[in-house]
C-alpha positions as CSV (number, residue, x, y, z in Angstrom):
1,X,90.6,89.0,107.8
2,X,88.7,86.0,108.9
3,X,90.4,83.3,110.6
4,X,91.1,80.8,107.7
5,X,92.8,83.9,105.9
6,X,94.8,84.4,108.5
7,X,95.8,81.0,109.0
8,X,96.5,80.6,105.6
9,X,98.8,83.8,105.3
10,X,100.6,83.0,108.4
11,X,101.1,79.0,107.3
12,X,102.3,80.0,103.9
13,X,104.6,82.8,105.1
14,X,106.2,80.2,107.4
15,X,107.3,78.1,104.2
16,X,108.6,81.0,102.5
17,X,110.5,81.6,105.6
18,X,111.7,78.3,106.0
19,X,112.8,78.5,103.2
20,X,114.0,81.5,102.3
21,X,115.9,81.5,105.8
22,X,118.1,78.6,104.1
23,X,119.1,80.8,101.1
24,X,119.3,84.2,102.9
25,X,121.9,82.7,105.9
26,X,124.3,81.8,102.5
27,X,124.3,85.3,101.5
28,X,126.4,86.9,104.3
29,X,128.8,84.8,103.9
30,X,129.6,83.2,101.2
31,X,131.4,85.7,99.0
32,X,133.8,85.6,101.6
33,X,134.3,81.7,102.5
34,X,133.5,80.8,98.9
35,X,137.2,81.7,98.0
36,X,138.1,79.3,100.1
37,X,136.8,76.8,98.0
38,X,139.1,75.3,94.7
39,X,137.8,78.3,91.7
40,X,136.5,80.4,94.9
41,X,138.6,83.2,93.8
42,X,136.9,84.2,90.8
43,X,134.4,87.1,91.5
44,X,132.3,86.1,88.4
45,X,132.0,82.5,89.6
46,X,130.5,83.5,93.1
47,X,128.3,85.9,91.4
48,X,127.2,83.0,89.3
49,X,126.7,80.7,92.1
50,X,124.5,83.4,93.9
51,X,122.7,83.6,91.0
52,X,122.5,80.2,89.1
53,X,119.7,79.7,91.6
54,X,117.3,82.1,89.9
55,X,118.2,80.6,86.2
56,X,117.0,77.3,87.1
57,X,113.8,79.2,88.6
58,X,113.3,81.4,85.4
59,X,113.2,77.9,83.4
60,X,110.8,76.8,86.2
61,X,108.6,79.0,87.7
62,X,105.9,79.0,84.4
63,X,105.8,75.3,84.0
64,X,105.8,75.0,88.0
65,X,102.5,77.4,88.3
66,X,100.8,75.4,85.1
67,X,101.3,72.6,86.7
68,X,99.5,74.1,90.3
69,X,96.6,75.4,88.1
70,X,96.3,71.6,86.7
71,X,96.8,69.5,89.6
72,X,96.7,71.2,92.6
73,X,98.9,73.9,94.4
74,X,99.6,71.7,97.4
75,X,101.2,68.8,95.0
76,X,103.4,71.4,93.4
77,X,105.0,73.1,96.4
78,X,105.6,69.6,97.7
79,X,107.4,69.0,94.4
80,X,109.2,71.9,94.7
81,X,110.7,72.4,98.5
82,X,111.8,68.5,98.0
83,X,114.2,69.2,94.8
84,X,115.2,72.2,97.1
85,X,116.6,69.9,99.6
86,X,118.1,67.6,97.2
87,X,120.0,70.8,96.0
88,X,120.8,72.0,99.4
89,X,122.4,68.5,100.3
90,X,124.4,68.7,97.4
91,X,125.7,71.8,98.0
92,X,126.3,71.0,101.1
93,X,128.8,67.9,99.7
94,X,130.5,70.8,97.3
95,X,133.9,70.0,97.1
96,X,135.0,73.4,95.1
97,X,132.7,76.1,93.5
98,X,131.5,74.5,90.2
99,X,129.8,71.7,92.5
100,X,128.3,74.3,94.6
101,X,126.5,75.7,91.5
102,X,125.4,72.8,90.5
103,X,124.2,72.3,94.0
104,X,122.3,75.5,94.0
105,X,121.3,75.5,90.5
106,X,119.2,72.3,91.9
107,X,118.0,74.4,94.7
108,X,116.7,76.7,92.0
109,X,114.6,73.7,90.6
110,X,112.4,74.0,93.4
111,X,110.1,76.5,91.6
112,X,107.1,76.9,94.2
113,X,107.2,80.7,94.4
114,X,104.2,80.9,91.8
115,X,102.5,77.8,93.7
116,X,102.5,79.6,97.2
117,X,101.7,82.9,95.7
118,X,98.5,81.5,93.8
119,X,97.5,79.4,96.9
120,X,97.7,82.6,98.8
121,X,95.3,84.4,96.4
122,X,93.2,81.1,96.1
123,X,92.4,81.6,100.0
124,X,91.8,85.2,100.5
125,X,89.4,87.9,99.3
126,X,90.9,90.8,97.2
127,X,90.5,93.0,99.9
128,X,92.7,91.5,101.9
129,X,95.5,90.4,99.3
130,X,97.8,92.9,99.7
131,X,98.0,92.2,103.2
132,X,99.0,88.4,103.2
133,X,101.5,89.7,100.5
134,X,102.9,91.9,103.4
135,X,103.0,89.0,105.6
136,X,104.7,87.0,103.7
137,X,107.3,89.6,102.4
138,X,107.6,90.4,105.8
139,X,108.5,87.0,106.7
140,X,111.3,87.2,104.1
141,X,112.0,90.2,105.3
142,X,112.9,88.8,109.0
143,X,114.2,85.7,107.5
144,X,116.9,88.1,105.9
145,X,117.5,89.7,109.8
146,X,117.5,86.6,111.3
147,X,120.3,84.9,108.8
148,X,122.3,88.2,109.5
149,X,122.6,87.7,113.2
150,X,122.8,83.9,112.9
151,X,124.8,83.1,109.8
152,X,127.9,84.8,111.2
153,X,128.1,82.1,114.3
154,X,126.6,79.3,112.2
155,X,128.9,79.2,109.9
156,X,131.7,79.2,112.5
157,X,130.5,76.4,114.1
158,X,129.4,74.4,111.6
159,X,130.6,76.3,108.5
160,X,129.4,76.8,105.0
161,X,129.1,72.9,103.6
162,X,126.8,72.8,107.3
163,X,124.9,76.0,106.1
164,X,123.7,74.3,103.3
165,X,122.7,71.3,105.5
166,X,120.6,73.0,107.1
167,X,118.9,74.2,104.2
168,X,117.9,71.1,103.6
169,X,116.2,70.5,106.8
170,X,114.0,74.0,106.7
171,X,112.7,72.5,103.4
172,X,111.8,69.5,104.5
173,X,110.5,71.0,107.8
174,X,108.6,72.9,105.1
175,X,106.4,70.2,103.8
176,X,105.4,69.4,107.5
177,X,103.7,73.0,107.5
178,X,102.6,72.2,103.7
179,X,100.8,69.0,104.7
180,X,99.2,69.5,108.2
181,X,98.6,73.6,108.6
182,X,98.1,74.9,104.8
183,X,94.5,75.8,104.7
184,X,93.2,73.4,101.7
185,X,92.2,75.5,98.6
186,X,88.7,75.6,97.1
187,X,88.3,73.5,93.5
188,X,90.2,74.8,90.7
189,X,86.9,74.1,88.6
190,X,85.0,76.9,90.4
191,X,85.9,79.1,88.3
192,X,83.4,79.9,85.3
193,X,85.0,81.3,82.2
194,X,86.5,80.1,79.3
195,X,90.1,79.4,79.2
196,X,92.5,81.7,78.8
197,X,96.2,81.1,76.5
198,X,99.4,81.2,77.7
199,X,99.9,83.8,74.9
200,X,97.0,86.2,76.4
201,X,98.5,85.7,79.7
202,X,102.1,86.1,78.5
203,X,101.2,89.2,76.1
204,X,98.3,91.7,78.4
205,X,100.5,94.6,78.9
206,X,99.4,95.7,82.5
207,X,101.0,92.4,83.7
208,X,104.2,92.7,81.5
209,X,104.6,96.1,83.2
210,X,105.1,94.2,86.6
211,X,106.9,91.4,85.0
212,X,109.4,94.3,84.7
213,X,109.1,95.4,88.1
214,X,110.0,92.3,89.7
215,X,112.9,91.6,87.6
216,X,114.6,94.8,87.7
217,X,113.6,95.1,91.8
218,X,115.5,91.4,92.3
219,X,118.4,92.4,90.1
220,X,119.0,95.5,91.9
221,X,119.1,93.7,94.9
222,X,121.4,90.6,94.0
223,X,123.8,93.0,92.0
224,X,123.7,95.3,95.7
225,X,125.2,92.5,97.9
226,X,128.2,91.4,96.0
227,X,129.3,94.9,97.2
228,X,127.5,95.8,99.8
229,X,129.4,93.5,102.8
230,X,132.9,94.7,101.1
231,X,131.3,98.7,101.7
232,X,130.5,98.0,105.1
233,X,133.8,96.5,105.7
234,X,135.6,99.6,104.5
235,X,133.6,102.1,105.2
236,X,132.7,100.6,108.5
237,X,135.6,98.7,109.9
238,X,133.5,96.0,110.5
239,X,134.4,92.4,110.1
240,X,131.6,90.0,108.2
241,X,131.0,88.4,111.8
242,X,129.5,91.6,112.8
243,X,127.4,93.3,109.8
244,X,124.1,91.6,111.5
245,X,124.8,94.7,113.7
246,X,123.9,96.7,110.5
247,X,121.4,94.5,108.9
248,X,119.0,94.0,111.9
249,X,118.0,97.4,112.6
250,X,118.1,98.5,109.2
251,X,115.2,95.3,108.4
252,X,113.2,96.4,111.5
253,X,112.9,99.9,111.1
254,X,112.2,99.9,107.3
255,X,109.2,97.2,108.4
256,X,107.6,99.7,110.9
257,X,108.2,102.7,107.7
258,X,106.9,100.6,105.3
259,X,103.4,99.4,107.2
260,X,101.3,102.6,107.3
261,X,101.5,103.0,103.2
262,X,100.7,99.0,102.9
263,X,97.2,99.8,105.1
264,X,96.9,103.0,103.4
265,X,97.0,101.7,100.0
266,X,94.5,99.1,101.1
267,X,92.0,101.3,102.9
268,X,91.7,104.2,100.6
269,X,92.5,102.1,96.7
270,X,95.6,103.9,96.6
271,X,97.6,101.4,95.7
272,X,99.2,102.7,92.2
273,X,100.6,105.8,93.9
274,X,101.9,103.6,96.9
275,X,103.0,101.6,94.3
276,X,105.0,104.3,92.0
277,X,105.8,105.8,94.9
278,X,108.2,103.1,96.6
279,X,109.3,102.9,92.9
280,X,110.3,106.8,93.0
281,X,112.4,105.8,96.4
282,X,113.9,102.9,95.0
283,X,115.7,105.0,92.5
284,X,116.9,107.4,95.0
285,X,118.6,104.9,97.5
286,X,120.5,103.7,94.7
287,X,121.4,107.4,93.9
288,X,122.4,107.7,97.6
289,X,124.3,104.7,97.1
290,X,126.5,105.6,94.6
291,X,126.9,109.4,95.9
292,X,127.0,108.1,99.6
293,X,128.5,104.4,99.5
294,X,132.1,105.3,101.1
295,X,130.7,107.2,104.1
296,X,129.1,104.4,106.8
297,X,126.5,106.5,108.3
298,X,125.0,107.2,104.3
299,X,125.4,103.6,103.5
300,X,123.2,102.6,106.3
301,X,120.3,105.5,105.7
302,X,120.5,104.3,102.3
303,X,120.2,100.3,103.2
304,X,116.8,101.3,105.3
305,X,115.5,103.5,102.1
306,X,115.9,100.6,100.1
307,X,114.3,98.4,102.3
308,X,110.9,100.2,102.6
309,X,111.1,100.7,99.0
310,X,111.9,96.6,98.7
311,X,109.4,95.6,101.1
312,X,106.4,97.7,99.7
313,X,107.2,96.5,96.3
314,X,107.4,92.8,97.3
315,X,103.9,93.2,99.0
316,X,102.3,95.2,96.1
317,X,103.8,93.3,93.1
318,X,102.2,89.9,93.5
319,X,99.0,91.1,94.8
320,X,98.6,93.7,91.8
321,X,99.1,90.4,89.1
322,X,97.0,88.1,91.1
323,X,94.0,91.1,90.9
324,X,94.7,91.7,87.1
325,X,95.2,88.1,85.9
326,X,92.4,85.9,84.9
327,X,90.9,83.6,87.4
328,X,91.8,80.9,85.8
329,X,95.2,81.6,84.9
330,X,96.7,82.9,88.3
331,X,99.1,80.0,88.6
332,X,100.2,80.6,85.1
333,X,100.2,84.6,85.7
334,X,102.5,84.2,88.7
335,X,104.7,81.4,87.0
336,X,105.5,84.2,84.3
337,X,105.8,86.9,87.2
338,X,108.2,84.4,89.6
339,X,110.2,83.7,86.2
340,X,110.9,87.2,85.7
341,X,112.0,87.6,89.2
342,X,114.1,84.4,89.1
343,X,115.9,86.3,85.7
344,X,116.4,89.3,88.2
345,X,118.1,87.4,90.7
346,X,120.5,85.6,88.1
347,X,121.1,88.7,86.1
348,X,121.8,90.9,88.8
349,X,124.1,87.7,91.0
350,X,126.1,87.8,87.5
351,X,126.0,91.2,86.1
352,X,126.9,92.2,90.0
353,X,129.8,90.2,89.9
354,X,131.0,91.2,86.0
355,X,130.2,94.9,87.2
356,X,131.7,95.1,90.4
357,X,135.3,93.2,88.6
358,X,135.4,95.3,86.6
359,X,134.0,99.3,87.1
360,X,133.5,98.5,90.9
361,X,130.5,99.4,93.1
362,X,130.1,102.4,91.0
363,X,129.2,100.8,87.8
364,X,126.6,98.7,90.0
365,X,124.8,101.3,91.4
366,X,124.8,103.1,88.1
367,X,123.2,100.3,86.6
368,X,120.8,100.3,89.3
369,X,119.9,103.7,88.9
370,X,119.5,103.0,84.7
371,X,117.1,100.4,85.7
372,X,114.9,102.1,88.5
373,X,114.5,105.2,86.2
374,X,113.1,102.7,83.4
375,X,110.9,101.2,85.9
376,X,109.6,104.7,86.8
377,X,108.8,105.4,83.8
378,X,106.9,102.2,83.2
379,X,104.8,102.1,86.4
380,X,103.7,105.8,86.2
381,X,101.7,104.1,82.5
382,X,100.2,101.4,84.9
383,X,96.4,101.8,84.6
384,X,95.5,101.5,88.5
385,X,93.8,98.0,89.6
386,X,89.8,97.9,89.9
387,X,88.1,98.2,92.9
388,X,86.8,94.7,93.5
389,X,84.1,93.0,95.8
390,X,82.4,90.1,96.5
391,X,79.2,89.9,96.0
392,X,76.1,87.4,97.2
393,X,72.9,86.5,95.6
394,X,70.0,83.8,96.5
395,X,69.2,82.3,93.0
396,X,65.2,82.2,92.9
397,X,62.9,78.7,92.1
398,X,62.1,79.6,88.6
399,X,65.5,80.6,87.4
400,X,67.5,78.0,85.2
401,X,70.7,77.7,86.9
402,X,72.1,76.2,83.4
403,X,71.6,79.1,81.8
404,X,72.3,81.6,84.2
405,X,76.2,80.2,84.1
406,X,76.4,81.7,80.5
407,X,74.4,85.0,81.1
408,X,76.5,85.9,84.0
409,X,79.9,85.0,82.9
410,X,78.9,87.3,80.0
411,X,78.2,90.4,81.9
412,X,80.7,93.6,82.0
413,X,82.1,93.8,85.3
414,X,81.5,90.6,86.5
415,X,85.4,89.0,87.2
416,X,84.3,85.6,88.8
417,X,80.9,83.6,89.2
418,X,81.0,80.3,91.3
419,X,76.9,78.9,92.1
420,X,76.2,76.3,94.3
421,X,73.0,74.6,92.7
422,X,72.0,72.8,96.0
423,X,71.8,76.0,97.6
424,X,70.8,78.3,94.9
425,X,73.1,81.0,95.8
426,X,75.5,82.4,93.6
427,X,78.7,84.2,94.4
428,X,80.3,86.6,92.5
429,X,83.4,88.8,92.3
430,X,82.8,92.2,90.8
431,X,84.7,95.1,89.9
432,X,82.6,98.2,91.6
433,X,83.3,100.5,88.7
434,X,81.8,98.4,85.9
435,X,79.4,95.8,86.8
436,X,75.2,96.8,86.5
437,X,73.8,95.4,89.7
438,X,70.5,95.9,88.5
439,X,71.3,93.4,85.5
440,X,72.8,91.0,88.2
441,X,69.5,91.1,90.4
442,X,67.1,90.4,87.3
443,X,69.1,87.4,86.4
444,X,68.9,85.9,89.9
445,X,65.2,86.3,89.8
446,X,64.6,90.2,91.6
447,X,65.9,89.6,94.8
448,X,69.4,89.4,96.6
């Protein structure tokens, strides 16, 4: 990786931290204090307030990424992590459980996740995708440890209406990192070919495949912890204050399993059976959870299985739509993909809730199981991603430049074209197992 990529990767996976650390210290705790808030005791009213957040991001999240594709991915996450705070501070001034879904319904608003995403693609090579993906997953990932240590104490000391505070703060200390270390990203008019509808990007069947994916991996996860922390509780013993004890080393260890598949897929173009694979283990933690949920030692294996399988989906997933979706369209590719997510995580905060009222953790995990099998099914059809490169050509004196725009962006295989007249060079993005470089090289003129 070069050092802009890496800059970029590590200044964007600080503002998903940032802000996912504000969500992710709620989560601990607030199925427990919540009920001490007027309508707090109504299971299917916390399950809506943990997951109101992702409605208002499924209504979001495709206009959001338009919008980044139009003006600019910077103006958009700005946009975004500001309605985030507003939410946050009114959460924070709840004073019982229907203002607190109002509050994070607002939060939801903030629909950036396609923004950041595409801005991430916009600044690194294909090659290299997968990885930034990692690192910012990864970063969620430790935002989630972090907020089990630290929500515990922090919400003794300053309790949950402070919890949200604070939210509000790592957003706005999230447009600092927005405005003075994001890498800029190159003009959206690079790009060459002719525009692509909403409908082509909404409809292409390799990117509805992962539109699944992401939906039923979020739902999974949000219908898990409205009864995961009561499981560790009785199977355990252990009090809310002290499941960070659980949730730490569980996060760290599945990070150190799930890293040497991530570089594998990327060294060798493995990355479908990575992918299906972590798919495949998905489905049998949630087995393991519903076989293995009252005994604490099997609720913990079965928390780190999930994670690898979580954390090698969340790394794969966006990278895999930002290869397959048109240049042009990435914003609006990952607006769809972020919606379907953001349907996940209300679906599974509410269905969790309905679920576990009513057939307990046993009809959750069932559910769970229903839905990973589905998804098995599905990404085992996946056609497996090209193998892409970037490629560089000097343009010679007596080609037309004008019409070398057309002939190019009119060639199997080639996925991108940018030229830079003043230069005469023109850079491509090819996939390997398509493109005729000889074609390429008698269009720039015989020599590369």
């Amino acid at each position: 990786m070069t050092r802009l990529e890496l800059r970029a990767g590590l200044s964007l996976a600080s503002i998903f931290a940032l802000r996912m650390l504000g969500l992710f210290l709620i989560l601990p705790v607030f199925a427990v204090d919540a009920r001490r808030l007027p309508g707090g005791d109504n299971l299917t009213l916390i399950g809506i307030a943990l997951g109101v957040y992702g409605l208002t991001q499924a209504v979001l999240q495709i206009p959001f990424g338009m919008a980044s594709d139009r003006y600019g991915r910077k103006r958009v996450i700005i946009v975004g992590l500001l309605l985030f705070a507003a939410g946050s501070f009114l959460a924070a001034a709840a004073p019982d459980i229907w203002w607190t879904i109002f509050g994070r319904a607002l939060q939801g608003a903030g629909a950036i996740s396609a923004a950041v995403t595409a801005l991430a693609a916009d600044l690194t090579r294909e090659q290299h995708r997968t990885k930034v993906m990692a690192l910012i997953g990864s970063s969620i990932g430790l935002m989630f440890a972090l907020s089990m240590v630290a929500a515990p104490a922090l919400n003794a000391l300053i309790g949950l209406h402070g919890l949200f505070a604070m939210t509000g703060l790592l957003a706005l200390a999230a447009i600092f990192t927005v405005l003075r270390i994001v890498p800029d990203p190159p003009p959206l008019e690079h790009h060459d070919h002719a525009p692509v509808g909403f409908r082509d990007v909404l409809r292409d069947p390799q990117l509805m495949r992962l539109n699944f994916g992401i939906m039923t991996l979020h739902f999974i996860q949000m219908a898990m912890f409205v009864v995961v922390p009561a499981a560790i509780v009785a199977s355990g013993g252990l009090p809310v204050s002290e499941h960070w004890k659980v949730y730490l080393p569980v996060v760290l260890v599945s990070f150190v399993i799930m890293l040497p598949p991530i570089f594998y897929a990327e060294r060798r173009g493995r990355i479908k059976p990575v992918f299906v694979g972590a798919v495949l283990v998905l489905l049998l933690a949630q087995g393991g959870f519903l076989f293995g949920s009252g005994k604490f030692n099997a609720l913990v294996a079965n928390l780190v299985v999930f994670f690898v399988a979580f954390n090698i989906l969340e790394a794969s997933l966006p990278s895999l739509v930002s290869r397959l979706a048109p240049a042009q369209a990435k914003g609006t590719a990952l607006g769809i993909y972020n919606t379907m997510q953001s349907l996940g995580l209300f679906f599974g905060g509410a269905a969790g809730g309905l679920l576990a009222k009513h057939y307990g953790a046993t009809g959750v995990f069932g559910v769970g199981i229903a839905l990973a099998l589905i998804w098995l099914v599905i990404a085992v059809t996946m056609q497996a991603p090209p193998v892409v490169a970037q490629r560089e050509f000097v343009i010679q004196p007596h080609v037309d430049i004008g019409h070398l725009r057309e002939q190019l962006a009119g060639l199997p295989g080639v996925r991108e074209a940018v030229l830079e007249p003043e230069k005469r060079m023109a850079y491509l993005k090819v996939n390997l197992e398509r493109w005729d470089e000889r074609r390429v090289r008698r269009l720039m003129g015989g020599e590369a």
